[in-house]
C-alpha positions as CSV (number, residue, x, y, z in Angstrom):
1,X,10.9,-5.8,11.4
2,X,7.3,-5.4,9.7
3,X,7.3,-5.5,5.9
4,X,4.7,-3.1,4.4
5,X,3.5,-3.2,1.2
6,X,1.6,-0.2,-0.3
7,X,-1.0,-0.5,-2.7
8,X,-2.7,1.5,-5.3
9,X,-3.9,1.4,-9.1
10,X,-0.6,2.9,-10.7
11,X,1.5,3.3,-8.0
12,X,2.5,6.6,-9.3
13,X,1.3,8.9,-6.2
14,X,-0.6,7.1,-3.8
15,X,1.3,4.3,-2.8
16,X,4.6,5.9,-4.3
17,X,3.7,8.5,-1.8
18,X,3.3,6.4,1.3
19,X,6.5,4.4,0.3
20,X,8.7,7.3,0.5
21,X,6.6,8.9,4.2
22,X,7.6,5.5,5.5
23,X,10.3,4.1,4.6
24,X,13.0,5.9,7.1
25,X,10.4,4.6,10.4
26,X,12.1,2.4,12.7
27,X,11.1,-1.2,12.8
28,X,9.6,-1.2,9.1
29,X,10.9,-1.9,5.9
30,X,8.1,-0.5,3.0
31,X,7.5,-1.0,-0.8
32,X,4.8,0.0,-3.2
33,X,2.8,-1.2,-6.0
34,X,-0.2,-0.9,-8.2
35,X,-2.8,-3.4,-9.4
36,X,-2.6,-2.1,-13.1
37,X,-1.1,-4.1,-15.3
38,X,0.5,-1.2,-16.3
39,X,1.6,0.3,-13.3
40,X,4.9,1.9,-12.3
41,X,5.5,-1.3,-10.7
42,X,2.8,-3.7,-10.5
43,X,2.2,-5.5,-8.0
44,X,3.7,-9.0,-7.6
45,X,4.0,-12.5,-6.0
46,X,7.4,-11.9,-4.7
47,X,5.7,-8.5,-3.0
48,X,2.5,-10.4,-1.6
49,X,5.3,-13.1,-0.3
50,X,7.2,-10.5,1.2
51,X,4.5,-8.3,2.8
52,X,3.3,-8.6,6.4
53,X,1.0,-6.3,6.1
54,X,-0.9,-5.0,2.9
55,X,-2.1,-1.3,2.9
56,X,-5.0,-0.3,0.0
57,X,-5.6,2.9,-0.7
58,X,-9.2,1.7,-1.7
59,X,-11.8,-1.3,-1.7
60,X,-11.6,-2.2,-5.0
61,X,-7.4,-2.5,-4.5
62,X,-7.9,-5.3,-1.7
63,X,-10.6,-7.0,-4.4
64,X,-8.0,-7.0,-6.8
65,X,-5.8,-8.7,-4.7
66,X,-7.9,-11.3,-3.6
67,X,-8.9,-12.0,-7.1
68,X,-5.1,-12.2,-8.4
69,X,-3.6,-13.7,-5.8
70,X,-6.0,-15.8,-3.2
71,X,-4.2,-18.2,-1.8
72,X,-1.1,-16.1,-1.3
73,X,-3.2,-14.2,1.5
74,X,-4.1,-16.4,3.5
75,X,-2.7,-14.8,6.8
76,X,-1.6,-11.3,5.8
77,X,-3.3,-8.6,7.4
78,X,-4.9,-6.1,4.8
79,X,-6.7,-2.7,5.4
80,X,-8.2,-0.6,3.4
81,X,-6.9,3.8,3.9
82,X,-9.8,4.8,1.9
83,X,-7.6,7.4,-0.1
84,X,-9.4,8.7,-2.8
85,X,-7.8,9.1,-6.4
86,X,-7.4,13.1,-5.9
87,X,-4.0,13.5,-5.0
88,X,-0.4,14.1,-7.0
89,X,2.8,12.9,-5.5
90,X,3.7,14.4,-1.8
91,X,0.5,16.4,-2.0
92,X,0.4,17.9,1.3
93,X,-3.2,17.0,1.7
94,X,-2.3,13.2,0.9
95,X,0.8,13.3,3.1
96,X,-1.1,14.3,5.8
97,X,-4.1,11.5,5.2
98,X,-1.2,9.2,5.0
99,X,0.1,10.0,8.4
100,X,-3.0,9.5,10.3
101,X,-4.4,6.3,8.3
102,X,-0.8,4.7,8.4
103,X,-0.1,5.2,11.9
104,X,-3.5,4.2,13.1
105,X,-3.9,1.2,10.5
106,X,-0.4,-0.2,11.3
107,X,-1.3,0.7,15.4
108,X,1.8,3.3,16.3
């Protein structure tokens, strides 16, 4: 089983987004979170713990990261989607982004 944690600012449609397109796949178990402070659910040292993998919808999502929480990532595999901020919840547009950056970031 491969723990995937998705990341965006809010993690209102973005990650929220991805969480819910992956969380019924075989073999993974998915969360989200943002880097806001005020985000839906930001994110957390239990979550960077917890995560295998880390999936940013941006750049400045992964710097965040490795500015708030260094040493905790030593050894976890982050990529970037390069989502843009233009999308609302299950957009069918971002849904279908998702798919193909998802699949080809986490190699299915």
């Amino acid at each position: 089983m491969t723990n995937v944690l998705f990341i965006c600012s809010s993690n209102q449609w973005r990650s929220s987004t991805a969480e819910t397109l992956w969380q019924q796949r075989a073999g993974l178990k998915v969360r989200s979170a943002g880097t806001d402070r005020d985000a839906r659910h930001p994110v957390s040292v239990n979550d960077i713990q917890w995560a295998d993998v880390i999936l940013v919808m941006e750049a400045k999502h992964k710097s965040r990261l490795c500015d708030d929480f260094d040493g905790l990532l030593r050894g976890k595999r982050i990529s970037v989607l390069g989502v843009p901020r233009d999308y609302r919840y299950m957009d069918p547009e971002l849904v279908a982004i998702l798919e193909n950056s998802v699949s080809s970031a986490l190699a299915l």
